[in-house]
Each structure stands twice: as C-alpha cells, then as structure tokens.
py3Dmol code that shows the C-alpha trace and the ligand (Angstrom):
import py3Dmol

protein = """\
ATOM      1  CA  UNK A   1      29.795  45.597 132.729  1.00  0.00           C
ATOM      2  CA  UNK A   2      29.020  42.114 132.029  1.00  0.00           C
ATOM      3  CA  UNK A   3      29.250  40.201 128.639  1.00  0.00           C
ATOM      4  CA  UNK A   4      27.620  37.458 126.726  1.00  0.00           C
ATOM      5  CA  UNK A   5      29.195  36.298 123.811  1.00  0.00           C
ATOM      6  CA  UNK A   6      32.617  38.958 123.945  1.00  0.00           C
ATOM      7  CA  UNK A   7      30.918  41.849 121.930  1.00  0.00           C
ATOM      8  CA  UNK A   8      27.370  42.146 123.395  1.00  0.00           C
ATOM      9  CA  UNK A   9      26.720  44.209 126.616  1.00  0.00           C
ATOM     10  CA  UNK A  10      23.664  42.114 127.647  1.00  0.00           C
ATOM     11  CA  UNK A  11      23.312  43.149 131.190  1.00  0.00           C
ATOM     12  CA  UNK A  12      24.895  44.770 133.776  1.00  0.00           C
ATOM     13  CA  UNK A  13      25.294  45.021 137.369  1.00  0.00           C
ATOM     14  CA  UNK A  14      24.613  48.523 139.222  1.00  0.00           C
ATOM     15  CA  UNK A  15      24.381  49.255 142.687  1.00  0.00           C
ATOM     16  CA  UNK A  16      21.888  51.792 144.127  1.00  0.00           C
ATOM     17  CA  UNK A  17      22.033  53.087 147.957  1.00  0.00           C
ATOM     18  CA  UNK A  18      24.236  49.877 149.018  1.00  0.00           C
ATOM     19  CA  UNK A  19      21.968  47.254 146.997  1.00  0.00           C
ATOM     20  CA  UNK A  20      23.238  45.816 144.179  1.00  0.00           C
ATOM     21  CA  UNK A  21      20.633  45.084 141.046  1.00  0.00           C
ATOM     22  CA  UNK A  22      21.046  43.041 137.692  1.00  0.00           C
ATOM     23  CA  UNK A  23      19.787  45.744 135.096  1.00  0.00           C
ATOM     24  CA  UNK A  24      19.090  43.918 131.684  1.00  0.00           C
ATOM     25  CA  UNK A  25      20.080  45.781 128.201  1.00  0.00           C
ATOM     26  CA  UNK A  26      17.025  46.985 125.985  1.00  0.00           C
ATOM     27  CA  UNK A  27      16.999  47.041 121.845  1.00  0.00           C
ATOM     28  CA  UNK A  28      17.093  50.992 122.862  1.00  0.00           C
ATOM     29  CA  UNK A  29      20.344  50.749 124.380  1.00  0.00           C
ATOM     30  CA  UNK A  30      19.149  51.371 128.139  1.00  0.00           C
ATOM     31  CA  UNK A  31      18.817  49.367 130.641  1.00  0.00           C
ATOM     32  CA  UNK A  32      15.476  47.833 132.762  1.00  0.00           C
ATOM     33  CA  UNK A  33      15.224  45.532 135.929  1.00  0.00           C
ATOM     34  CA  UNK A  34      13.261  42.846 134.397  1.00  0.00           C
ATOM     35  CA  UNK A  35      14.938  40.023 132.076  1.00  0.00           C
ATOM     36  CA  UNK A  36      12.924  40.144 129.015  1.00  0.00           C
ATOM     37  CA  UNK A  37      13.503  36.824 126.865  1.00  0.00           C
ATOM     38  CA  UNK A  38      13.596  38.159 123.714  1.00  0.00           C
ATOM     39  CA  UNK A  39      14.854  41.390 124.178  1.00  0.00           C
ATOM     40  CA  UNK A  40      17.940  39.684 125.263  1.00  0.00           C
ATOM     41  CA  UNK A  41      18.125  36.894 122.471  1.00  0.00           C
ATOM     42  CA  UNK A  42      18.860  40.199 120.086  1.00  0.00           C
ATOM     43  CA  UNK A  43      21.723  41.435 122.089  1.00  0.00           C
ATOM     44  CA  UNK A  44      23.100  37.892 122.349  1.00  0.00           C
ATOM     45  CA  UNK A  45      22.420  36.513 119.117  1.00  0.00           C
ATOM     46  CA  UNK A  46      24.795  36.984 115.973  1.00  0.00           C
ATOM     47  CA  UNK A  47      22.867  39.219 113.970  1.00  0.00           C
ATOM     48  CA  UNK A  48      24.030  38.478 109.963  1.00  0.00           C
ATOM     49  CA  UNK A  49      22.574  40.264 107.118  1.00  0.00           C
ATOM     50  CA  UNK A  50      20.681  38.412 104.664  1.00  0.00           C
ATOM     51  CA  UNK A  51      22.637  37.672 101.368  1.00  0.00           C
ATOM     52  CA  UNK A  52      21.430  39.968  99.088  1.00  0.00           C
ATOM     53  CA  UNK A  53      21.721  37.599  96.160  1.00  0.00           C
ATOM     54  CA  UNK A  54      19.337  34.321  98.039  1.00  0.00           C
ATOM     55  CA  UNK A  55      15.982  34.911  96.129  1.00  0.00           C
ATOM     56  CA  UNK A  56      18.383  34.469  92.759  1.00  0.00           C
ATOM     57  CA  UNK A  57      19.281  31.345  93.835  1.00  0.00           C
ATOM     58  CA  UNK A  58      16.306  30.002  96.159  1.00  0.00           C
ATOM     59  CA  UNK A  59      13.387  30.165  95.260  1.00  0.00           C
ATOM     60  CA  UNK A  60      10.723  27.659  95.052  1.00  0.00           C
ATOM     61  CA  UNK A  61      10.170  27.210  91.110  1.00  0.00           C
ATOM     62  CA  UNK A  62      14.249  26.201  90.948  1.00  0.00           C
ATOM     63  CA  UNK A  63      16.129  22.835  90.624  1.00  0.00           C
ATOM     64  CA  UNK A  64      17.983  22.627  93.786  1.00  0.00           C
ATOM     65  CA  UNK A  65      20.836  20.777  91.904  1.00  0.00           C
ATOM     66  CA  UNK A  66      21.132  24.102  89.681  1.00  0.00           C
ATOM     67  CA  UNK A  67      20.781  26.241  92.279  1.00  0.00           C
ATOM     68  CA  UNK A  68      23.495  24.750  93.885  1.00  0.00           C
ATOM     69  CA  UNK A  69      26.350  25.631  91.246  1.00  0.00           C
ATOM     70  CA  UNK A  70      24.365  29.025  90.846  1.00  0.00           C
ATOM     71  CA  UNK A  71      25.234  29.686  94.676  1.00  0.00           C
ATOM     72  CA  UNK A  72      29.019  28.424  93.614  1.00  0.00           C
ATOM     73  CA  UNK A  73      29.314  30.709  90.590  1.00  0.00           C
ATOM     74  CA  UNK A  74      27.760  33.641  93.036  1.00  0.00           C
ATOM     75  CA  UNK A  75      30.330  32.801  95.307  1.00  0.00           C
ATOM     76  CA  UNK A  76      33.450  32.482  92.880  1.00  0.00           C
ATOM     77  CA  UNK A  77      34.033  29.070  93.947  1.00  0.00           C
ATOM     78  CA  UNK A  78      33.431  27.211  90.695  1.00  0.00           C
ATOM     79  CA  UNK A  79      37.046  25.360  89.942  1.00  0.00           C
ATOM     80  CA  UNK A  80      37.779  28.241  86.898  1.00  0.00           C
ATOM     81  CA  UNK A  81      41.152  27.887  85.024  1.00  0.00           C
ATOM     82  CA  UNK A  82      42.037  31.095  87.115  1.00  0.00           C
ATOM     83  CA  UNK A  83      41.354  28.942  90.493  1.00  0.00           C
ATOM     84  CA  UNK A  84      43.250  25.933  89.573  1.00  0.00           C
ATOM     85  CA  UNK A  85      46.182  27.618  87.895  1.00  0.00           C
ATOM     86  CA  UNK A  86      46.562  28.331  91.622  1.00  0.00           C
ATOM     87  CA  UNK A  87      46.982  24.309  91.913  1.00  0.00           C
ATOM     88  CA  UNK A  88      49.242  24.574  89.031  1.00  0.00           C
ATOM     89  CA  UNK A  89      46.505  23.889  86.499  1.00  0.00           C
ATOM     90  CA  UNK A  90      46.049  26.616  84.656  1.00  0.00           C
ATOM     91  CA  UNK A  91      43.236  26.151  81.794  1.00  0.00           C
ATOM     92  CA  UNK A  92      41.871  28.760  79.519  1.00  0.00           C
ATOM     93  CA  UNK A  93      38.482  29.159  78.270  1.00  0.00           C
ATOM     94  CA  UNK A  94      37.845  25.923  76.624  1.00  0.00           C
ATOM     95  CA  UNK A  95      35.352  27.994  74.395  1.00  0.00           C
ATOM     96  CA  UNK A  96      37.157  31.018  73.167  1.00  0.00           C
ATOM     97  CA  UNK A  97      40.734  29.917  74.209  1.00  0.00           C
ATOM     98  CA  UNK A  98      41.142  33.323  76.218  1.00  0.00           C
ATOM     99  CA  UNK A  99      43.918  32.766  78.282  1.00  0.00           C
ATOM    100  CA  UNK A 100      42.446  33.600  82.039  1.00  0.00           C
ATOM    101  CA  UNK A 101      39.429  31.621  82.765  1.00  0.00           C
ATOM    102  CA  UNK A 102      37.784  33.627  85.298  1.00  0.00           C
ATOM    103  CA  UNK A 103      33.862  33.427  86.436  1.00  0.00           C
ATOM    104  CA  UNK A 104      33.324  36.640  84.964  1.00  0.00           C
ATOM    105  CA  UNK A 105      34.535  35.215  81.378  1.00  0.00           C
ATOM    106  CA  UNK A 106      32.161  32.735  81.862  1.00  0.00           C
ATOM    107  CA  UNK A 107      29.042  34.155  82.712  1.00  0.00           C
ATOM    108  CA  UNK A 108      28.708  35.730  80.275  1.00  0.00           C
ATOM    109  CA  UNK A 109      31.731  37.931  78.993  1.00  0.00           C
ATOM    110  CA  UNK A 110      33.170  35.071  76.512  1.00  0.00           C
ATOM    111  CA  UNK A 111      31.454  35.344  73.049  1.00  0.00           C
ATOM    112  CA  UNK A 112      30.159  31.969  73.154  1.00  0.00           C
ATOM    113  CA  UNK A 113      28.216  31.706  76.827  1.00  0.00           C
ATOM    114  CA  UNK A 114      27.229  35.586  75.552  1.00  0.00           C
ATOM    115  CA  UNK A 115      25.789  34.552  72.361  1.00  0.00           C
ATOM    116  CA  UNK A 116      23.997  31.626  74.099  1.00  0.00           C
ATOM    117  CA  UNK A 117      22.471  34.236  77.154  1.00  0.00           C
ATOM    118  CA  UNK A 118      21.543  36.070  74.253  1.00  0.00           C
ATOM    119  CA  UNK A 119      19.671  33.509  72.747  1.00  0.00           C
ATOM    120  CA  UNK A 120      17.661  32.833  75.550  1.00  0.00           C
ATOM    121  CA  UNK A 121      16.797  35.728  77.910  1.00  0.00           C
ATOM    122  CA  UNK A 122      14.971  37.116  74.977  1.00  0.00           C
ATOM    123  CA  UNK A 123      12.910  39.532  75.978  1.00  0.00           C
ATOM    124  CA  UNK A 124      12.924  39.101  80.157  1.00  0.00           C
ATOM    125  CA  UNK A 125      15.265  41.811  80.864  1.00  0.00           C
ATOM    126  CA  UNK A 126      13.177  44.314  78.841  1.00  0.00           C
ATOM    127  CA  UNK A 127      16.928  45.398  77.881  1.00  0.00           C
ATOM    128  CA  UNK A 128      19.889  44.052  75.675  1.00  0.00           C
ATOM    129  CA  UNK A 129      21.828  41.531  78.223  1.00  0.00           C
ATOM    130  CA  UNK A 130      25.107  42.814  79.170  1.00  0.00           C
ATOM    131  CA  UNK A 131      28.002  40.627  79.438  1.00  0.00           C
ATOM    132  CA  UNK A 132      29.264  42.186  82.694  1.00  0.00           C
ATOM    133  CA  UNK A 133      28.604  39.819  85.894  1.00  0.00           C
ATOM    134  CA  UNK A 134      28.081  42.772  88.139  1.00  0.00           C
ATOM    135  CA  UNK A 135      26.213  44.587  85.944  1.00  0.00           C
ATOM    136  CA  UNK A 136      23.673  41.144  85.465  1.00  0.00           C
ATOM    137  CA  UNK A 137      23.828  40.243  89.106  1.00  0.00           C
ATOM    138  CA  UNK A 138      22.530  44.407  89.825  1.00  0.00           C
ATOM    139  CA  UNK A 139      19.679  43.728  86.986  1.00  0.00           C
ATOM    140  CA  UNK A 140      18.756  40.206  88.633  1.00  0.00           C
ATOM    141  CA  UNK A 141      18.615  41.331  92.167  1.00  0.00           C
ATOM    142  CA  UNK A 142      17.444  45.200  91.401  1.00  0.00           C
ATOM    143  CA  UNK A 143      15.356  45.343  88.855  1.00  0.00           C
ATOM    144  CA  UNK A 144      11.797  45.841  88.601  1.00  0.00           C
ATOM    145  CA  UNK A 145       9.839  42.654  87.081  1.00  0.00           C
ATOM    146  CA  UNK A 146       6.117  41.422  87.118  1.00  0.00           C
ATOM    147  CA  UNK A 147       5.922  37.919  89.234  1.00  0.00           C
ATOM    148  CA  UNK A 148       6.007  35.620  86.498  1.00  0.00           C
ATOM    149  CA  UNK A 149       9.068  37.349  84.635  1.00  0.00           C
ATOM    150  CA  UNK A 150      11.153  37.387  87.712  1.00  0.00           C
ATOM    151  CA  UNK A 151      10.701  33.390  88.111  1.00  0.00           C
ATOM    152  CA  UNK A 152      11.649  33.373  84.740  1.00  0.00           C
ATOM    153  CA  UNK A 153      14.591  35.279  84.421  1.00  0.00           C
ATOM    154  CA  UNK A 154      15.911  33.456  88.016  1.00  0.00           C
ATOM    155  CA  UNK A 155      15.086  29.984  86.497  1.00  0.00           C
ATOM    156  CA  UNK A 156      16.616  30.798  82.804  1.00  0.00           C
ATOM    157  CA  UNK A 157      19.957  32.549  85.310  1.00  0.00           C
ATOM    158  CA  UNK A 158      20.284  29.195  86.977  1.00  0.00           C
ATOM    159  CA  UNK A 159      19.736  26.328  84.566  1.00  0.00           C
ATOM    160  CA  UNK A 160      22.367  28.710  82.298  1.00  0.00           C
ATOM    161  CA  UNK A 161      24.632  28.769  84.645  1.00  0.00           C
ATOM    162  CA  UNK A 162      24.680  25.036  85.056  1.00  0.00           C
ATOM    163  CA  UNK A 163      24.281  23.639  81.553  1.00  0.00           C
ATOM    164  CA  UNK A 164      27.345  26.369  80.839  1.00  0.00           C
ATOM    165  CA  UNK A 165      29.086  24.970  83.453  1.00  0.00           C
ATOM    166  CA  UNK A 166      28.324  21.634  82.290  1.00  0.00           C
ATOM    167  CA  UNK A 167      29.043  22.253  78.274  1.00  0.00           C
ATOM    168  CA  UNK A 168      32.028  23.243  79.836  1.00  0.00           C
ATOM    169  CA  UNK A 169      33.181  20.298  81.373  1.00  0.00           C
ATOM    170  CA  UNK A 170      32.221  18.273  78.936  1.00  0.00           C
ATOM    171  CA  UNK A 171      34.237  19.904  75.948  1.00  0.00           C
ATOM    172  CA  UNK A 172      37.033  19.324  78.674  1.00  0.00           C
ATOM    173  CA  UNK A 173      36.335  15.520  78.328  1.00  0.00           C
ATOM    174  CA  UNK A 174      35.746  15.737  74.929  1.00  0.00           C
ATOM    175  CA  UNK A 175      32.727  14.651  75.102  1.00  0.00           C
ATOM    176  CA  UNK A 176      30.127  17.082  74.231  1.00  0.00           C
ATOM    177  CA  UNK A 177      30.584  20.093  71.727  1.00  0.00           C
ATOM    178  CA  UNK A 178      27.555  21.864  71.232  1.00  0.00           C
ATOM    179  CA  UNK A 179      26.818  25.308  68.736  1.00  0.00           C
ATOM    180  CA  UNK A 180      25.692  28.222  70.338  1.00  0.00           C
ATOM    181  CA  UNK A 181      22.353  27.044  69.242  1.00  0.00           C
ATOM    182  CA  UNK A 182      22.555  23.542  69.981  1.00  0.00           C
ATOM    183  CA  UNK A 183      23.283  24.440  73.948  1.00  0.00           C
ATOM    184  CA  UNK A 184      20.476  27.719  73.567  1.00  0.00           C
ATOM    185  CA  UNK A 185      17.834  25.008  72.722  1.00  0.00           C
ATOM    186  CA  UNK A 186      18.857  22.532  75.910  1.00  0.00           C
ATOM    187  CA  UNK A 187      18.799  25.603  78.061  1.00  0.00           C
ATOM    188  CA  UNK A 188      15.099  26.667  76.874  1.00  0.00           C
ATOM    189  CA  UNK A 189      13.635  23.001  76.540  1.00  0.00           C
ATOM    190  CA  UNK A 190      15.062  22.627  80.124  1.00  0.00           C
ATOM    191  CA  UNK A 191      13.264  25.577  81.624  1.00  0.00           C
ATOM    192  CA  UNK A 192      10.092  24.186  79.471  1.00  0.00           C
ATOM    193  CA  UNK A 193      10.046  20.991  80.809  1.00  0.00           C
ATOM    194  CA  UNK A 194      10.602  22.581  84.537  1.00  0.00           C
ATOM    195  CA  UNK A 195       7.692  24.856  83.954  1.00  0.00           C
ATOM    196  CA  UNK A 196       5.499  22.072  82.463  1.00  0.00           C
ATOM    197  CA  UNK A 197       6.311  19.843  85.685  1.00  0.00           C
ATOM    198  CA  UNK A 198       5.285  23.012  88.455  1.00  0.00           C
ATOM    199  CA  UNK A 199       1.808  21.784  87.044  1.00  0.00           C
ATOM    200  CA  UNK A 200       1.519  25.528  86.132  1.00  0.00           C
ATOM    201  CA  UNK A 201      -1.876  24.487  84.045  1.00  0.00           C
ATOM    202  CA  UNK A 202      -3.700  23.767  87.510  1.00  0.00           C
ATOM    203  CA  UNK A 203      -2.475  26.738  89.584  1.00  0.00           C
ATOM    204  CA  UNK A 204      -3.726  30.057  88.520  1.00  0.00           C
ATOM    205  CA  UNK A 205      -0.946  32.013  89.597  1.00  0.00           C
ATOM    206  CA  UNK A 206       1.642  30.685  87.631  1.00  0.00           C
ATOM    207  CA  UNK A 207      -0.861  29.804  84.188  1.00  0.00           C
ATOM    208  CA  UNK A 208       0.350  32.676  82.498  1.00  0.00           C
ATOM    209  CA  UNK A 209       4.268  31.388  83.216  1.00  0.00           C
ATOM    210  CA  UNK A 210       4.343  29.521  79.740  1.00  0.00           C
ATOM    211  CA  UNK A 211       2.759  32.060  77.868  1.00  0.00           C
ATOM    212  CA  UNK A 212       5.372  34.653  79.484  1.00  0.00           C
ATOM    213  CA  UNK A 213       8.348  32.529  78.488  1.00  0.00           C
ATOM    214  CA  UNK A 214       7.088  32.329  74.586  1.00  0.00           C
ATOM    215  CA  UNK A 215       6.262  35.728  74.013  1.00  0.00           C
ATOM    216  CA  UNK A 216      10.213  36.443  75.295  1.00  0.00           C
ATOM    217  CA  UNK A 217      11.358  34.284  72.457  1.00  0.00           C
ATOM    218  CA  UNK A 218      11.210  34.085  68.928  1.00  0.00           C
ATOM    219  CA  UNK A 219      10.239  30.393  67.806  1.00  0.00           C
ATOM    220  CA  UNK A 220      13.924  29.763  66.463  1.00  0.00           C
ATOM    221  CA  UNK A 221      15.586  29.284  69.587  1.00  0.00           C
TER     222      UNK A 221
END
"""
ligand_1 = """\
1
ZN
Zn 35.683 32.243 76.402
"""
view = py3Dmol.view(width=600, height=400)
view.addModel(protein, "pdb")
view.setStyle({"model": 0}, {"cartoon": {"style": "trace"}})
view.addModel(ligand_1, "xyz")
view.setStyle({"model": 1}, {"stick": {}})
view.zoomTo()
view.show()
C-alpha cells in the first residue's frame, strides 16, 4: 500500500495472475485502473473544514481593518489583561476595574461594553442581547435573519468590536474617555457612514439597508 502525503492511501499496487497493476483510490473507498485527476487531488489534498465563524467576519459590506481585530477577538488573540499578565502585565478592565480582563469580559460581559451593545443592536437580534460571548457568537452564526438584518448585525458585531477595542486602548493612554453614549453614537454614525458609502441608494438590493438600521433604533442613540 502506497502513500501520498503519510495519511492518504492514494493508490496501490496489486498483482493479478503474475502482472502487477497500479490501482488508483476512488472518493468510494475502492479502487479503479485508471488515474483520475481529481479523484486523486481529494485523497491527497488536506481537506480542512470551513471556520464556522468566516461569514461574521468576511463579508463584503465590512471594513477589512475591523474585520481584522473581529477575526482576533474570535480567535482570543487580542492582547487582554488575562494574556499579558502571562508577560507579567497583568491589567484589569480599564472600564469596570474587574480584576481578570478576559475577551469574554469584553465583549460584552462588562457593564460598560454591555450597556453600549445594548445601545446599538436595537432591535437586530429580535431578542434582548446577552452578554455571554458564546451565547452571541451561536445567535450571530445560527440565527435566522432576513438579508439586510444579517449585514447589519455582522457590520454593527465588527465595528463594536473594534471601536471597544479601541475606547479601550485609548482610556489606557489616557487619551479618550467616552460615556456609554458618547462611544454608542461613534459606533452607529460609523456603521451610517459605511452604509451611506456601499452607495446603497443605487443598488436595489441593499436600498432598504438604511431604512432597516433606523427602524432597529430609537432616534436617541
Ligand atoms: Zn469591565
């Protein structure tokens, strides 16, 4: 038995009345005399699953530079006091001044990010937000949405998650230190203005995105 890449049986060599034959491995699991191309691409290839979580954080209404620090806080590699007290740094939440800084805390179990998500998911989850990660990352990826409310709940998720992040550091430097309704209106004028520049007045599928995102809100945020 012959093998490609150390865990995939691609072909193997049989012989038959004193001939010996190259017999090539099928997505059935047997085996046929002809080499197929493609057949035997999928037994060489490393098959991965796709991330359940990519349409959350690419998709083609997002701002790649949020998107990017969405797919760190996804993957738990945003530099949290709970990751740098590792590198002797330890830093609590620079909000709420609870003592482990985790990505969870952040997004969105501290009372201030919470009160802000609050503020500006409105009405998209067609729920009360929760302040559990899992339990918002299951909602985001599981639930069911019309088109336009999904973009909207993905782009409000993502330009959150960065202008959290980025409140965040700030306050660190000392140089920012916005109310919960201060940073609620930066996050909502900054999914505004990223709606306004998809041109969404000239393309009929995403007209109604506007009109979605103020009938989720109340005018006061
Ligand atoms: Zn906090």
């Amino acid at each position: 038995m012959q093998k490609l890449d150390g865990n995939i049986e691609a072909f193997k060599v049989c012989e038959t009345d004193g001939r010996y034959a190259v017999l090539w491995k099928r997505k059935d699991g047997n085996y046929g005399p002809e080499f197929v191309a493609s057949e035997t691409w999928h037994q060489i290839r490393q098959s991965k699953e796709k991330v359940n979580w990519s349409k959350l954080v690419w998709f083609s209404q997002g701002i790649p530079r949020y998107a990017f620090i969405t797919w760190l806080a996804i993957r738990d590699r945003l530099s949290t006091g709970r990751r740098t007290s590792s590198w002797g740094q330890p830093q609590s939440c620079i909000f709420c001044m609870e003592p482990d800084e985790t990505r969870d805390h952040i997004y969105f179990a501290c009372p201030y990010t919470f009160m802000v998500w609050l503020k500006v998911t409105g009405n998209l989850f067609g729920l009360e937000p929760d302040p559990d990660w899992d339990i918002t990352m299951t909602r985001l990826r599981t639930g069911s949405y019309d088109r336009l409310t999904f973009i909207l709940l993905r782009l409000v998720f993502q330009v959150s998650v960065y202008l959290i992040w980025r409140e965040r550091n700030e306050r660190k430097h000392n140089t920012s230190y916005k109310s919960v309704d201060q940073l609620a209106k930066v996050i909502n004028k900054t999914v505004r203005n990223r709606i306004t520049s998809l041109k969404y007045a000239c393309n009929p599928r995403l007209r109604s995105l506007m009109i979605r995102w103020f009938e989720a809100h109340d005018t006061t945020t």
